[in-house]
Structures are given as C-alpha cells and as structure tokens.
C-alpha positions in Angstrom: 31.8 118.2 -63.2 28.4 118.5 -62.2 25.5 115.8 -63.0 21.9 116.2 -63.4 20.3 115.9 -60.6 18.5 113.0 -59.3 15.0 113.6 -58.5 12.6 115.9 -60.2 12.5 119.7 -58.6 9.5 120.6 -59.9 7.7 121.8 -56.6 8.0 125.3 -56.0 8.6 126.9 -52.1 5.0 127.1 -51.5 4.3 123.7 -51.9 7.4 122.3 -50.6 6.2 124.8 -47.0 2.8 123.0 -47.4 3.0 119.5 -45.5 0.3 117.1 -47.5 -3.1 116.5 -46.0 -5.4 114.5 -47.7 -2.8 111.4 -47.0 -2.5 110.3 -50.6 0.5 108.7 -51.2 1.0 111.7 -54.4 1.0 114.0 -52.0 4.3 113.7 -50.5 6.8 114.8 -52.9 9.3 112.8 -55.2 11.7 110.7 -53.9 11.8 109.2 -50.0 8.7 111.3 -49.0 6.8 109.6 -51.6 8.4 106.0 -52.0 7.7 105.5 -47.8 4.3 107.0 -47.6 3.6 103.8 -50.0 5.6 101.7 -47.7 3.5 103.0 -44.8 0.4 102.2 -46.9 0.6 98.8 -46.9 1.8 96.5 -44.1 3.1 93.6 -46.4 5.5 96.5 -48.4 7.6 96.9 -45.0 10.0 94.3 -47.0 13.9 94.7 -46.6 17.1 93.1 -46.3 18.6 90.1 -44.2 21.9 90.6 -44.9 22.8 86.8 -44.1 26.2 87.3 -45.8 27.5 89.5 -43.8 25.7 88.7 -40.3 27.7 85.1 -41.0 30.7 86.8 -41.7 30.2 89.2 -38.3 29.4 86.1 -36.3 32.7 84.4 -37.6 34.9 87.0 -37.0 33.3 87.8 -33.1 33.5 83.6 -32.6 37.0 83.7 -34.0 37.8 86.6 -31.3 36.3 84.2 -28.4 38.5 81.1 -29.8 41.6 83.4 -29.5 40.7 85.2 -25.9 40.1 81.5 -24.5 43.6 80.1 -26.3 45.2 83.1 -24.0 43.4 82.1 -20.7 44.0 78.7 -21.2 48.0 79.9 -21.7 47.7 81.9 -18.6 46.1 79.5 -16.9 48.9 77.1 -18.0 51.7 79.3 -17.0 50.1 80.3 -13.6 53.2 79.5 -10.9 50.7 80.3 -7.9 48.3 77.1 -8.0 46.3 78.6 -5.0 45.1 81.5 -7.8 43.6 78.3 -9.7 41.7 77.0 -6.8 40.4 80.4 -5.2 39.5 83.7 -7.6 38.7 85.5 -5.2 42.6 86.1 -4.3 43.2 85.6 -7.7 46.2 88.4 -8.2 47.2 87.6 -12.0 46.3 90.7 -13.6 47.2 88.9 -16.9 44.2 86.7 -16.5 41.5 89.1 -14.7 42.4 91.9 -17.9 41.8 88.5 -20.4 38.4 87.4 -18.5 36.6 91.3 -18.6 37.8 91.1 -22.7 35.8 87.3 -22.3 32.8 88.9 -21.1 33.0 92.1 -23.0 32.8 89.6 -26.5 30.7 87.3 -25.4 28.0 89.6 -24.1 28.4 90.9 -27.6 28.3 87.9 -29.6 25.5 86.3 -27.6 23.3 90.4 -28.4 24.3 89.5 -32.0 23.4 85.8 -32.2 19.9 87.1 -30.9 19.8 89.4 -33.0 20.7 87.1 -36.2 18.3 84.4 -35.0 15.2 87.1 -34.7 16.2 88.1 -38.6 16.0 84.6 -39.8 13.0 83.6 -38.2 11.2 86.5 -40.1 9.3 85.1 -42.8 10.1 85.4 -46.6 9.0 88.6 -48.5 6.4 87.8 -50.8 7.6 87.7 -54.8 3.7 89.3 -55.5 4.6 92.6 -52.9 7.9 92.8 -54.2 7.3 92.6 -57.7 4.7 95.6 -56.9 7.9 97.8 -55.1 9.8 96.8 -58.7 6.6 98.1 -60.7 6.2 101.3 -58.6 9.6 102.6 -58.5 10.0 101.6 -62.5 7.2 103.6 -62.9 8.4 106.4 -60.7 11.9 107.0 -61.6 12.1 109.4 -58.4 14.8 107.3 -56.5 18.2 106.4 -58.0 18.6 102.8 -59.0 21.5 102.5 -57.0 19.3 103.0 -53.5 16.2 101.0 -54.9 18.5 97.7 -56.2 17.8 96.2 -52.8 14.6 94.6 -53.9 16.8 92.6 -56.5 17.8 90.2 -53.7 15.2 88.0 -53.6 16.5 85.4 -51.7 17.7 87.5 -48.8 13.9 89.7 -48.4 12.2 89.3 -45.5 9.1 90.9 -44.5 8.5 92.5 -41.1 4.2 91.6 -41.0 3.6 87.9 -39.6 2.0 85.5 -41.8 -0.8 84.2 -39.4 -2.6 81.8 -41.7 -0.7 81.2 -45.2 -3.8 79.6 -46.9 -6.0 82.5 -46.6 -3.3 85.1 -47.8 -2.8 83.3 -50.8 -6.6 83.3 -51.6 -6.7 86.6 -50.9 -3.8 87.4 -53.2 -6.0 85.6 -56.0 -9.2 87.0 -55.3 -7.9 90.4 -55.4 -6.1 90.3 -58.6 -9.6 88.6 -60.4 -11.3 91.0 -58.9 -9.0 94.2 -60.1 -8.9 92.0 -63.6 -12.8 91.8 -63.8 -13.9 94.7 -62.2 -12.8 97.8 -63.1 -15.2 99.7 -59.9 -13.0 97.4 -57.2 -10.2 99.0 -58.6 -11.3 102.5 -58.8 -13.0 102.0 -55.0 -9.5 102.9 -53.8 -8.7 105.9 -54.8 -8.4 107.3 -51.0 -4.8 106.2 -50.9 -3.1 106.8 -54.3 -4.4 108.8 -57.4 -2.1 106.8 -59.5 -4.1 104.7 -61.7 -1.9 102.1 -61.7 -2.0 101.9 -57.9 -4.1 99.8 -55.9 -3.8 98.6 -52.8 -6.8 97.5 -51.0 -7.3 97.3 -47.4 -11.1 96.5 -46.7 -12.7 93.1 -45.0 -14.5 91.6 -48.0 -11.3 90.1 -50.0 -10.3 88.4 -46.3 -13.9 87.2 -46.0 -14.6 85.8 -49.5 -11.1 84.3 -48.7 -12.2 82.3 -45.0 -15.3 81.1 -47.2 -13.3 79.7 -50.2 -11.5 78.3 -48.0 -14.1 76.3 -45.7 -16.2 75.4 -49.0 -12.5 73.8 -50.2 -11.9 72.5 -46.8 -15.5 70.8 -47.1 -15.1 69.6 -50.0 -12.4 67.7 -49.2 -13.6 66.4 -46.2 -17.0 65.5 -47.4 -16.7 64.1 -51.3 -14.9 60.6 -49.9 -18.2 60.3 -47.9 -20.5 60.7 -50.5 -18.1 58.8 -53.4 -17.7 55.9 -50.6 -22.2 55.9 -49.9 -22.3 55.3 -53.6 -19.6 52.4 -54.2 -20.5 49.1 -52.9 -17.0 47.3 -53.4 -14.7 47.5 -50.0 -12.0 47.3 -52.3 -12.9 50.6 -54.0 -13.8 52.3 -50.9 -10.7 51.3 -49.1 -8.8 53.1 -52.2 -11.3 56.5 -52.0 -10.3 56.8 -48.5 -6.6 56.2 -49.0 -6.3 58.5 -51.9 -8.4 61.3 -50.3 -6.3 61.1 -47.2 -3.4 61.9 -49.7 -5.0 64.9 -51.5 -6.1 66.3 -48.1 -2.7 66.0 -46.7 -0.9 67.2 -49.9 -3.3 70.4 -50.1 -3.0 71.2 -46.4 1.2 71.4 -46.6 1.1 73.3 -49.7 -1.6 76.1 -48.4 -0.2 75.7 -45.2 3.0 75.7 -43.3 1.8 72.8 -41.2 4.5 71.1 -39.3 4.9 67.6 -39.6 3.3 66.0 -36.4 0.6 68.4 -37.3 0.2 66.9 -40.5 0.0 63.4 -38.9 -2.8 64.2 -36.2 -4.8 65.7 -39.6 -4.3 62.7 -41.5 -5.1 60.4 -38.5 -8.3 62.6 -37.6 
C-alpha cells in the first residue's frame, strides 16, 4: 500500500539543479530546505528540545550503574585475604578489583560528560511562547513537513532557546513595539520583504525597534525614579512623604523583577540605592 506523499513535488529538475540565490526563505524548496532557512533567519527561532525526561532517566540509570560497581569493590575489598593489597596498590595483584576500578572510571568519566552536559541544557533559558507561537503559525500555514516531525514545538515546557537573553526588559519592549508597529503600519511590515515573500512573514532585524526599546525604557526607568521627587516637593506633610517614598520603593522594585531577572541581593542594593 502506498500513501501520498508527504511534501509537495511540484519543482521540476531544473529548479531542483538551481541552488537559490537571492536568500529568501521561498527560495529553498518545501519541506527541511525551507522550514531551516527560516530557522536560520532568525536567531530567537533556533528553539528545540530539553528532553529533561529522559536526561533524568539516563542520569538514573548511569548513577544506579556507579551504586552497583562500588557495592562490588566494597565486596572485594571485603573479601580481600591479602591486607598488604589494601595498604599498597601499587602491588595490588587482585585482578577482581583492578577489572572493577577501570569499569569505575569508565562510568564515571561518563556520568560526570553527561551531568555537564545536562547542567549546560538546563541553564539555557526558556523559549519564548511569542517565537514559538510564530514556528506553530508558519508550519500551519506551510503544510510542507509532516505533523509528526513538527509536534516538537507542542512541549512548551521543555523548549529552550539556544540565543542568550542579555537584558529581558528591553526584549519584551521590543517584542511590543514591533507587533504595534506591524499592527499600525502596514510600510514596517512590507520594509522586510528581503527575507521572506510570504506576506504573512515578517521578521525584522534592523536597530530602530532595539533603540525605541533602550528609550522606553530609560523614560520608564525615569519616571520612576523621578515622580516620588516631584510628588514629595509638592506635599508638605512628613507623614505623606514618608508613604510616597515607601510605596514608590515598592513599585520600583516590583517593576524591576518582573522586567528583569534581577537576583535578589540585586534587588536589595536597588531598593537601598
């Protein structure tokens, strides 16, 4: 029995010969040609899985392995009727125990590669749900990979992206800038054409979303820092100004944790400052 196939054969030879030039992401043909030339178009899409189910389960079965290999030296080591061996391994003749300690070092020099490895993979930071939802959005619209191969965007909780966040705040007013400004303006939109002739595609790349962002952000910042002043000239009452000051301590140190993934000393030395 033979199925349909999976992906669209429309091209012909000659353009399946012809490598793509201009670098649009429509270029590449259907399927994994297409789907990672938009992956490779934007950083923040380089989003895949953890896999902290199974690195937990690896990492007990490897540990498990150790706990049994040192149950067997201790054994040896209990049944060992030349106490000089105990006391000296360098004439240590218990081939037993010297075949047991190699297995040791074999596992643990793997388990300790792994728990590395596993550590790296959870300090990556969590995908965001605005890039993923766009991966969802694409390949629904696409239909040129099977669903079977794309479902691993469904795991939300287990996404990690491989591009740093360096400064949290200004990503998320980016994120909001740019989505006013493809809502509003229909030319910021159609300004980025260069990397995908889908009109439903945009993904923008230039300096002035981070810059309006960094200015937001230092007018809020100011704001904050600078209304208590002003409110505090005005009242006369100690009493009042004593409560101003104490309640915009709390909204500056409530806004900087939720834009921010300030750690708690860091917190403290802002609120004391």
């Amino acid at each position: 029995m033979t199925g349909q196939p999976i992906l669209p054969l429309s091209a012909t030879p000659a353009q399946s010969a012809k490598p793509p030039t201009t670098g649009k992401i429509e270029d590449f043909r259907p399927g994994y040609p297409r789907f990672t030339a938009l992956i490779a178009s934007h950083s923040p899409f380089f989003i895949f899985r953890r896999f902290k189910r199974l690195r937990a389960r690896l990492l007990l079965l490897k540990q498990d392995q150790l706990s049994i290999l040192e149950s067997e030296l201790d054994q040896i080591d209990q049944r060992e009727k030349a106490p000089i061996f105990l006391g000296k391994s360098r004439i240590d003749r218990n081939a037993e125990r010297l075949s047991v300690l190699s297995r040791i070092e074999s596992a643990l020099v793997d388990y300790d590669s792994f728990i590395d490895k596993t550590n790296l993979a959870l300090t990556l930071s969590d995908a965001e749900s605005r890039d993923v939802q766009s991966l969802r959005n694409w390949v629904d619209g696409n239909g040129c990979l099977a669903g079977n191969e794309t479902s691993y965007l469904e795991h939300d909780r287990d996404l990690v992206s491989l591009v740093p966040t360096l400064d949290n705040a200004v990503k998320r007013f980016e994120s909001w800038i740019e989505e006013r400004l493809v809502q509003f303006l229909p030319k910021f939109r159609e300004s980025n054409r260069y990397v995908s002739s889908d009109p439903n595609v945009h993904i923008y790349n230039g300096p002035f979303v981070s810059r309006v962002a960094k200015g937001l952000l230092i007018c809020l910042v100011t704001l904050l820092l600078l209304l208590p002043i002003v409110v505090c000239n005005v009242v006369s009452t100690a009493a009042v100004r004593i409560f101003i000051v104490m309640l915009s301590t709390i909204v500056y140190l409530l806004v900087l944790s939720g834009l921010t993934r300030a750690k708690t000393t860091e917190l403290v030395v802002a609120g004391t400052t």
